[in-house]
N, C-alpha and C positions, 0 to 999 in steps of 0.2 A: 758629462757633468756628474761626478760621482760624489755624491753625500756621506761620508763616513760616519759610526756610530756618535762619537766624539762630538759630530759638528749641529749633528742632530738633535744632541742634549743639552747643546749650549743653546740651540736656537729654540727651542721648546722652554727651557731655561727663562730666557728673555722676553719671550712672550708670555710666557707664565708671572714675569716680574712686570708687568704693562699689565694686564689684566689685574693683577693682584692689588696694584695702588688705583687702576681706576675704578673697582668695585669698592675697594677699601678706603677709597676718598668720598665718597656718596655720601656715607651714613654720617660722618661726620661734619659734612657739609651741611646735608636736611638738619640737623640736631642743633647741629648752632645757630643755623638760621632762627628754626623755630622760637628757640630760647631768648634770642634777642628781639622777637618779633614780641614775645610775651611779656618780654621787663619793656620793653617800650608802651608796652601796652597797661603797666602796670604801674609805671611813672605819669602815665597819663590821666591816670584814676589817683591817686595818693602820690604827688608829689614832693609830700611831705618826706618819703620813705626812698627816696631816690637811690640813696647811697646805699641802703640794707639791699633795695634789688638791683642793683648795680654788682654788689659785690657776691652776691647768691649768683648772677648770671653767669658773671667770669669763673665762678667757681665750675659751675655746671657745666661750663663749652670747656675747659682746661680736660675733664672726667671724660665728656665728649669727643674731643682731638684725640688722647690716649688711643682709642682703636684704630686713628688714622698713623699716626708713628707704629703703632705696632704693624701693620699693613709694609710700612716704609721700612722698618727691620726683615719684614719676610723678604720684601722685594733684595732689597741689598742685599740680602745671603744669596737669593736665588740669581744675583747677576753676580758676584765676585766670589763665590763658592760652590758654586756647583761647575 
């Protein structure tokens, strides 16, 4: 069973794109959570203002997600280009 250079860079390659989304999906995970855990919490206290932190959350987890798609760009080059 002989492993040639090629097959060795592919499979490092792949594992390197697995690793890459599941560190790279963490942060964006914790982040949005947080964020919707704080406008719920902030709907709870003023009401009145639902809609303003409603629409600040979504803003916030959109900026938040961004690291997870850029994560998901390395991975895709790193499995269909390398």
């Amino acid at each position: 069973m002989d492993i040639s250079g090629a097959e060795f860079i592919k499979a490092a390659a792949l594992l390197g794109a697995g690793i890459c989304m599941g560190l790279g999906a963490i942060g964006p995970g914790i982040g949005e959570g947080f964020a919707a855990g704080k406008a719920c919490e902030g709907v709870a206290r003023e009401p009145e203002n639902a809609g303003l932190i409603t629409r600040t959350m979504l803003v916030g987890q959109a900026v938040s997600e961004s690291t997870g798609i850029y994560s998901l760009v390395i991975a895709l080059l790193m499995i269909f280009v390398v």
